[in-house]
LUMSE-360260 format. One record per residue (C-alpha): x, y, z; residue number from 0. Coordinates in pm, whole numbers, plus 50000, padded with zeros to 5 digits. Layout:
x,y,z,nr
X,Y,Z,NUM $
...
//
This chain:
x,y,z,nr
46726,51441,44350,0 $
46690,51136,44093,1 $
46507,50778,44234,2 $
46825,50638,44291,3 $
46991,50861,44470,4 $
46685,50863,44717,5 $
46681,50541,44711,6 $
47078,50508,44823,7 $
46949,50813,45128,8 $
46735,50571,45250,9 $
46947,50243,45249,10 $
47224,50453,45442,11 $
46945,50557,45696,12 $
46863,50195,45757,13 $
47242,50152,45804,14 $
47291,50391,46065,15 $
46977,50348,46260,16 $
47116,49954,46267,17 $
47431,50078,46417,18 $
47236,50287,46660,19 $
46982,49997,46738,20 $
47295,49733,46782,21 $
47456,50034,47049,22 $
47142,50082,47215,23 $
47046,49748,47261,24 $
47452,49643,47405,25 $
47366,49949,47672,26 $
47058,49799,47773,27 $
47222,49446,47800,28 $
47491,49518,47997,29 $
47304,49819,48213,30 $
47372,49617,48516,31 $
47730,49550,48488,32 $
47981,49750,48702,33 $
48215,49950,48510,34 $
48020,49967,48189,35 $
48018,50329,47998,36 $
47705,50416,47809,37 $
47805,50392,47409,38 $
47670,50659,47135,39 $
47656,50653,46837,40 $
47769,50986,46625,41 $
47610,51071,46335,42 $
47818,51217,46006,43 $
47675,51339,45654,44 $
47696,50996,45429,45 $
47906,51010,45085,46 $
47923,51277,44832,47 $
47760,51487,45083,48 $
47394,51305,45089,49 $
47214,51094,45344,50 $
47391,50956,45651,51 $
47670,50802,45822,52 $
47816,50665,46127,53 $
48146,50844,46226,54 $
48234,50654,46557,55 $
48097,50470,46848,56 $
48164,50700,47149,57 $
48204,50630,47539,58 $
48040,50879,47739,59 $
48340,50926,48031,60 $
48403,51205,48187,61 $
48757,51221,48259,62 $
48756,51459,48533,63 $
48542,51199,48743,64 $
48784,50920,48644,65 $
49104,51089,48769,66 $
48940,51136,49109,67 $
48800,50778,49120,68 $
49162,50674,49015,69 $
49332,50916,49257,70 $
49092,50787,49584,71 $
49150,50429,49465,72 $
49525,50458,49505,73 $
49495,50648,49825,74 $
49276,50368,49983,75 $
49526,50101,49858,76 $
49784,50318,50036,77 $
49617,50342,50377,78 $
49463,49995,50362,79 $
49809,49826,50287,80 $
49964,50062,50577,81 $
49700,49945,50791,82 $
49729,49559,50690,83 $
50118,49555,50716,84 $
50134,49723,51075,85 $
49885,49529,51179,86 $
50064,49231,51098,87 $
50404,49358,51226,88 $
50205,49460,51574,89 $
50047,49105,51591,90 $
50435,48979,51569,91 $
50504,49248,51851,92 $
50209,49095,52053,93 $
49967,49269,52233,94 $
50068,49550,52430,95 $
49889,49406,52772,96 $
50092,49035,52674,97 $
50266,48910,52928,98 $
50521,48828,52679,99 $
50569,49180,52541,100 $
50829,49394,52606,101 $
50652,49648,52817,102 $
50549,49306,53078,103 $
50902,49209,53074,104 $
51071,49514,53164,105 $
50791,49556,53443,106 $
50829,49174,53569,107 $
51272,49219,53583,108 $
51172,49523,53770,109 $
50902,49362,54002,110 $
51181,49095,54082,111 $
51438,49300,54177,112 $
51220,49518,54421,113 $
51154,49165,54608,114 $
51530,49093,54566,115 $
51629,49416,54762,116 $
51430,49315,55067,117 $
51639,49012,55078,118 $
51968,49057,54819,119 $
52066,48689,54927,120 $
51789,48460,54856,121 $
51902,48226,54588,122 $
51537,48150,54445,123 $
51462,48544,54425,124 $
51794,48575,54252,125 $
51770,48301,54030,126 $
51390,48447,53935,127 $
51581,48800,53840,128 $
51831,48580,53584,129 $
51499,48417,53393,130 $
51294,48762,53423,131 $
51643,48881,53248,132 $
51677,48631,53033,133 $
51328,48668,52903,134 $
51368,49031,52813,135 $
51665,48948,52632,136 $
51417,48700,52458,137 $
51134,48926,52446,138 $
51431,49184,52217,139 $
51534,48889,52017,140 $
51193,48830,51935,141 $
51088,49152,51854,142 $
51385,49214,51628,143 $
51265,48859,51483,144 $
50918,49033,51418,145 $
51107,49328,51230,146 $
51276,49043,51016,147 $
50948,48829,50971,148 $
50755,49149,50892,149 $
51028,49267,50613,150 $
51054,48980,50452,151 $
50687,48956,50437,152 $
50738,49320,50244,153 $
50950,49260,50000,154 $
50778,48956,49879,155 $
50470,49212,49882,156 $
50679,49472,49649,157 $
50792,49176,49395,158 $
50499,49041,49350,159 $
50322,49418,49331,160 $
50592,49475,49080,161 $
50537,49236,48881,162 $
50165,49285,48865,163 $
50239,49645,48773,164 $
50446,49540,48472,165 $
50185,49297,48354,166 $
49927,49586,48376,167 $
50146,49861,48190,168 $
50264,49570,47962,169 $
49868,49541,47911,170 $
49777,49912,47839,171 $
50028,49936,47581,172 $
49936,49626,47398,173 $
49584,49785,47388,174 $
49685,50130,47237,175 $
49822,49954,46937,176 $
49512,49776,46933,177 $
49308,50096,46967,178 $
49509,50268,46734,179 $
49459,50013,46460,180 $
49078,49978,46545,181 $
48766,50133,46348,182 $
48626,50414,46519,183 $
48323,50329,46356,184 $
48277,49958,46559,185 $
48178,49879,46895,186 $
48529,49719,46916,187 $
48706,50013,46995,188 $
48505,50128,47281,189 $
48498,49757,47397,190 $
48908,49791,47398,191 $
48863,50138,47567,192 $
48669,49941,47832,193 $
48938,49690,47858,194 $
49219,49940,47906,195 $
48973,50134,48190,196 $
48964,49831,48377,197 $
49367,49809,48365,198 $
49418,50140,48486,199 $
49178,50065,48755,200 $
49387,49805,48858,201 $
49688,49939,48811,202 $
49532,50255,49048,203 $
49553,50036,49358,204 $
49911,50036,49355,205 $
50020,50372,49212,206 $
49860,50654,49163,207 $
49863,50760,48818,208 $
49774,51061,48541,209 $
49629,50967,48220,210 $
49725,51163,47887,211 $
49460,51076,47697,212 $
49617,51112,47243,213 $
49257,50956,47121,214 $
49279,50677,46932,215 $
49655,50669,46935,216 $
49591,50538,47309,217 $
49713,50691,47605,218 $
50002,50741,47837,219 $
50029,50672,48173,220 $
50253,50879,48400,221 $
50325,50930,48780,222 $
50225,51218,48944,223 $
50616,51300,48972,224 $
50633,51307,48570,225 $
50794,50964,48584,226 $
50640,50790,48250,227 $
50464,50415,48287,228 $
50336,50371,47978,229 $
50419,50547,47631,230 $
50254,50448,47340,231 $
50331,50128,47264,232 $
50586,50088,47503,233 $
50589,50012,47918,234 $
50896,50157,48116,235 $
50936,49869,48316,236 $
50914,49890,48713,237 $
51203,49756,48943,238 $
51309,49717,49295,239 $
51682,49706,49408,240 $
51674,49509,49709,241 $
52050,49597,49814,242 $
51979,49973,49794,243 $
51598,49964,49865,244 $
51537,50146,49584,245 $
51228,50173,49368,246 $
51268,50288,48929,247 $
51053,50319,48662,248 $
51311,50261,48387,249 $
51603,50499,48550,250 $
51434,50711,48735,251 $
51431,50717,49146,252 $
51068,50684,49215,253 $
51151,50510,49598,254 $
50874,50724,49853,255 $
51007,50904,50059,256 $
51355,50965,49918,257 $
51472,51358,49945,258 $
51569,51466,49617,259 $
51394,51196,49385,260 $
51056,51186,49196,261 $
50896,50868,49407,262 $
50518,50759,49420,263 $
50327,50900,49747,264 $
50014,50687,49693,265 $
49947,50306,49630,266 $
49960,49986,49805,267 $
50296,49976,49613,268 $
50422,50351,49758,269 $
50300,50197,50112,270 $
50473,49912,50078,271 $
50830,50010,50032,272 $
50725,50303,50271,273 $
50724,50006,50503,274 $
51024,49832,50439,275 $
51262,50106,50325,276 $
51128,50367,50649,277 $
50931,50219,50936,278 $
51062,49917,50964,279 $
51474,50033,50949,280 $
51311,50297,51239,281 $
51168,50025,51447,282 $
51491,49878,51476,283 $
51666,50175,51537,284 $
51442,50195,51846,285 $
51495,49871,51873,286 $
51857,49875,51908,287 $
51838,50223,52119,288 $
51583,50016,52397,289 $
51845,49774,52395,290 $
52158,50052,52438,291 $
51923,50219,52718,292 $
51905,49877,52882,293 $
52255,49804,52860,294 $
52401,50076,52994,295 $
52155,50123,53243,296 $
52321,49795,53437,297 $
52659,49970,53336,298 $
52619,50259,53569,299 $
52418,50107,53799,300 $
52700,49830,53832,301 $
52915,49948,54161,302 $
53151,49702,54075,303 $
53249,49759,53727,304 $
53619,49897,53596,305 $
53590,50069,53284,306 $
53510,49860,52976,307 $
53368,49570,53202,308 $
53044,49467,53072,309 $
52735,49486,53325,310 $
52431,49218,53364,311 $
52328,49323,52960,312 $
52629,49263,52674,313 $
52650,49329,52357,314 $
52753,48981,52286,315 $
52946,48955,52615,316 $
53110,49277,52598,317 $
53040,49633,52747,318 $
52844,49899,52526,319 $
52971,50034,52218,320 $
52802,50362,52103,321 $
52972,50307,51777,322 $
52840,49945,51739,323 $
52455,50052,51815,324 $
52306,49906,51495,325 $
52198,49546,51531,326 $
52244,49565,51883,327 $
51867,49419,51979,328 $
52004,49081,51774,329 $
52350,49083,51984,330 $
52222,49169,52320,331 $
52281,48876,52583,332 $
52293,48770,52953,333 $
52662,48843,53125,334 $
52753,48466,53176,335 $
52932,48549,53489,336 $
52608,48564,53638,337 $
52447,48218,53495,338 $
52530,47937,53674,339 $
52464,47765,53373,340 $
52746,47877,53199,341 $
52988,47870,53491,342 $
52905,48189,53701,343 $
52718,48331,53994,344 $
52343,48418,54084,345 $
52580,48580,54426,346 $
52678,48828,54133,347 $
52327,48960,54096,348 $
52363,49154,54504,349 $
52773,49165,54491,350 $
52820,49327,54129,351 $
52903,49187,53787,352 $
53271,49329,53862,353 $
53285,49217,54204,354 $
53616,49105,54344,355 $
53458,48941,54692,356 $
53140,48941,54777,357 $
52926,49182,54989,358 $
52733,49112,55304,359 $
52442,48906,55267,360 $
52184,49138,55352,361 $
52367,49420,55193,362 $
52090,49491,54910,363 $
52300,49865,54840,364 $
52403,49733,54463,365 $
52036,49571,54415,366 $
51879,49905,54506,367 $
52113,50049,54260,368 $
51981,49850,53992,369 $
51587,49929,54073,370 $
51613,50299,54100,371 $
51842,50271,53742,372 $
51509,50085,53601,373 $
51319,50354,53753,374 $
51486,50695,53603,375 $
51423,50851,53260,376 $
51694,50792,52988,377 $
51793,51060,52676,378 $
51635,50867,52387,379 $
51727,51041,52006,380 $
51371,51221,51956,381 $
51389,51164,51597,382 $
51321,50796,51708,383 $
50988,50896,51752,384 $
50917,50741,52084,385 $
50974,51024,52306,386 $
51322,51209,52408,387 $
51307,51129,52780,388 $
51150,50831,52929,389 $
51171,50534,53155,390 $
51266,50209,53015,391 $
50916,50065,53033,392 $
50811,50368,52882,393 $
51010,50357,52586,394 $
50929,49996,52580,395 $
50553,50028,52563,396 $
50561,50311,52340,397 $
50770,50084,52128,398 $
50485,49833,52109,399 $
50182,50033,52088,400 $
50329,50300,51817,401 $
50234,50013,51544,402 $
49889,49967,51685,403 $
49800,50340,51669,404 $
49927,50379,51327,405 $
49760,50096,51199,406 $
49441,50221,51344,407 $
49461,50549,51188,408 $
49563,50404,50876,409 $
49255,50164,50878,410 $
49052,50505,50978,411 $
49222,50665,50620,412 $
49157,50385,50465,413 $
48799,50392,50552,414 $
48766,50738,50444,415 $
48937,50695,50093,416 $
48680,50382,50042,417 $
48393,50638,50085,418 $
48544,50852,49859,419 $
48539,50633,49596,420 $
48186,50512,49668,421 $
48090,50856,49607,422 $
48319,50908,49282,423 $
48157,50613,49163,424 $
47785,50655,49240,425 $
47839,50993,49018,426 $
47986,50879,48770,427 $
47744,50588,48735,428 $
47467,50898,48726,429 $
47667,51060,48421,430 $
47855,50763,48239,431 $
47586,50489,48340,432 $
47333,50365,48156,433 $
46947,50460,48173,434 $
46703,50210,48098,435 $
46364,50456,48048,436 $
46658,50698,47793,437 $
46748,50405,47616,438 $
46393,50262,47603,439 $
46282,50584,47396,440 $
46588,50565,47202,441 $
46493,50268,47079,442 $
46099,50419,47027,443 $
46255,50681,46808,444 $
46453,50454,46555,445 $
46141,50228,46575,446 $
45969,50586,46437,447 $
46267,50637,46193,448 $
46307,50311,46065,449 $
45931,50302,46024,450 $
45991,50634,45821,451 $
46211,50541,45605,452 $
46012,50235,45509,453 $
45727,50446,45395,454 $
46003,50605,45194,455 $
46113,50303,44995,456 $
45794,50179,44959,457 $
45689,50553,44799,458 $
46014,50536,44548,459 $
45946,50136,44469,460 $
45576,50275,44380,461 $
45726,50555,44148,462 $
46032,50333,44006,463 $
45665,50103,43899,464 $
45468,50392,43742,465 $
45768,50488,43546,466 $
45837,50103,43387,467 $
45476,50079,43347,468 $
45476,50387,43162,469 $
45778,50315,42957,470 $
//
């Protein structure tokens, strides 16, 4: 090996051990900040096959660890927003002990028309049964107000998650062209990686999502359905079709809970439109049903009625309609024949809705009618979810307390998923994280090596001198 050429070894060694001292000193700096992935630096064979080189600054991930951080993150943002949106749609309910919830008003129209039985022509009893009724029709109205409240609240929830989504996809695929163009040999590359880590994290909490990691071409990001996010350079763009409550990536279906497409299970996102494309359509299909069950309920009860004559409950002044069910907890009103207000009779209340003369005045046979009604079981549709047969009251407080429970358990999910992460983490801060006491000797050895290869430059500058002096 001539001078030079050892001499050109020795400069490249200084090269790479300042690489390796600039990476180990950035570890030690940011050692305490979350997120960070220990750098190395690999070492090549320099040019023409002599000394040494640095081929790239490496991130020490594991991958394996990462998917299951990413995959716990989305299913705590799933079961935390479940938990946070019921809870907010069971607040609008109000408590089920309220006075002013539904299971209290059934219970207080009932209570009132036991005392009205005892003595069917008291005018302040009866006019107490109108307001009890009146205030369940209320207590309906307001509830289906609290399904309204609560889905608007949802779908400005999906926009804006929507749009947060795009501007995180959007955000990964600028950063693979920047990776891609990037020098492997920099700390800028792994600080992009870093940057693109902390997007996917992100974009975690609202879907859950697979990595395909191409290098330094970047990755792609894809649902667990096989629905693409991100490719390349591009993002498939994420939408929500108010009209049809559906949910794309690009073209593609991805709504949850839809037989026959590809949608997203996980997510604040997936729980989200979960929400407002599922529960919330149910709770006013119970809803509606309650208010069906209550209807005809004073239908058959009514002794008085001819067919097609509406009972103390309407559906906007007229009898029942099985065929117009749907929106029937917004229609439902007070007969006005009975509401003095509106020109009729609180008489009506122990003679019939129907009634073509009035019945004795201590003649309570059409009130009783009415209490045992409120008293029997009704055929509910089990898919409904609230029980197949059960009182009114029943159904009623089921109807209340179902969003409670389910929030609860969410929260309890939730909970669980958040530990699971804790633990994901806490690993991978063990295997990705950075050492202080490693990097400390890391630093003692290039200390040694740089200190070596001084002693070699000062040996070849000594032998370059004999040689001129000899010459």
């Amino acid at each position: 090996m001539s001078i030079s050429l050892a001499l050109s070894t020795s400069q490249s060694g200084f090269a790479a051990l300042g690489t390796r001292a600039e990476v180990t000193s950035t570890n030690i700096s940011n050692a305490d900040r979350p997120g960070y992935v220990r750098r190395d630096v690999e070492l090549a064979t320099g040019p023409a096959n002599t000394g040494v080189g640095t081929n790239a600054i490496s991130r020490e991930v594991d991958r394996a660890l990462q998917s299951r951080e990413w995959t716990s993150v989305a299913s705590a943002g799933y079961h935390a927003g479940m938990s946070q949106s019921l809870s907010y749609f069971a607040n609008q309910l109000g408590e089920p002990g309220s006075l002013s919830a539904l299971p209290a008003l059934v219970s207080g129209l009932q209570s009132e028309l036991d005392l009205l039985s005892v003595n069917p022509d008291d005018a302040i009893v009866q006019a107490s049964v109108l307001r009890r009724a009146e205030s369940l029709v209320g207590g309906i109205s307001d509830a289906a107000g609290a399904i309204y409240t609560t889905s608007q609240r949802s779908v400005d929830a999906i926009n804006s998650m929507v749009g947060e989504v795009n501007s995180l996809t959007t955000q990964i695929a600028d950063l693979n062209v920047r990776i891609s163009a990037s020098d492997p040999g920099t700390s800028e590359l792994a600080s992009l990686q870093d940057q693109q880590d902390a997007a996917i994290g992100a974009l975690a909490e609202m879907v859950d999502v697979k990595l395909v990691n191409r290098g330094q071409a970047g990755i792609d990001i894809i649902l667990p359905s096989g629905a693409s996010l991100v490719e390349g350079s591009s993002a498939i763009a994420v939408s929500f079709d108010r009209s049809t409550e559906t949910l794309r990536a690009g073209d593609i279906d991805i709504t949850p809970g839809r037989p026959g497409t590809r949608g997203i299970s996980s997510g604040a996102l997936a729980a989200e439109v979960e929400l407002y494309t599922i529960i919330l359509p149910q709770a006013q299909s119970q809803l509606d049903a309650f208010a069906g069950a209550l209807i005809t309920t004073f239908e058959g009860a009514d002794l008085s009625l001819a067919p097609g004559q509406a009972g103390l409950f309407t559906d906007a002044g007229m009898a029942f309609d099985p065929a117009r069910q749907d929106g029937l907890a917004n229609r439902i009103a007070i007969n006005p024949v009975v509401d003095p207000a509106q020109g009729g009779e609180l008489s009506r209340l122990r003679d019939g809705m129907g009634a073509v003369s009035p019945r004795a005045l201590a003649d309570s046979t059409q009130v009783t009618a009415f209490t045992d009604a409120m008293s029997e079981q009704h055929s509910f549709d089990p898919t409904l979810g609230l029980g197949g047969n059960v009182t009114l009251s029943g159904f009623a407080a089921n109807f209340v307390t179902a969003p409670n429970l389910t929030s609860v358990e969410a929260a309890r999910q939730a909970e669980s998923a958040q530990s699971a992460v804790l633990a994901v983490q806490a690993e991978r801060s063990v295997r990705e994280g950075v050492n202080i006491d490693t990097e400390i000797q890391q630093l003692l050895a290039i200390e040694q090596a740089f200190a070596a290869n001084s002693q070699v430059i000062s040996a070849l500058t000594r032998m370059m001198d004999d040689l001129l002096e000899a010459v």
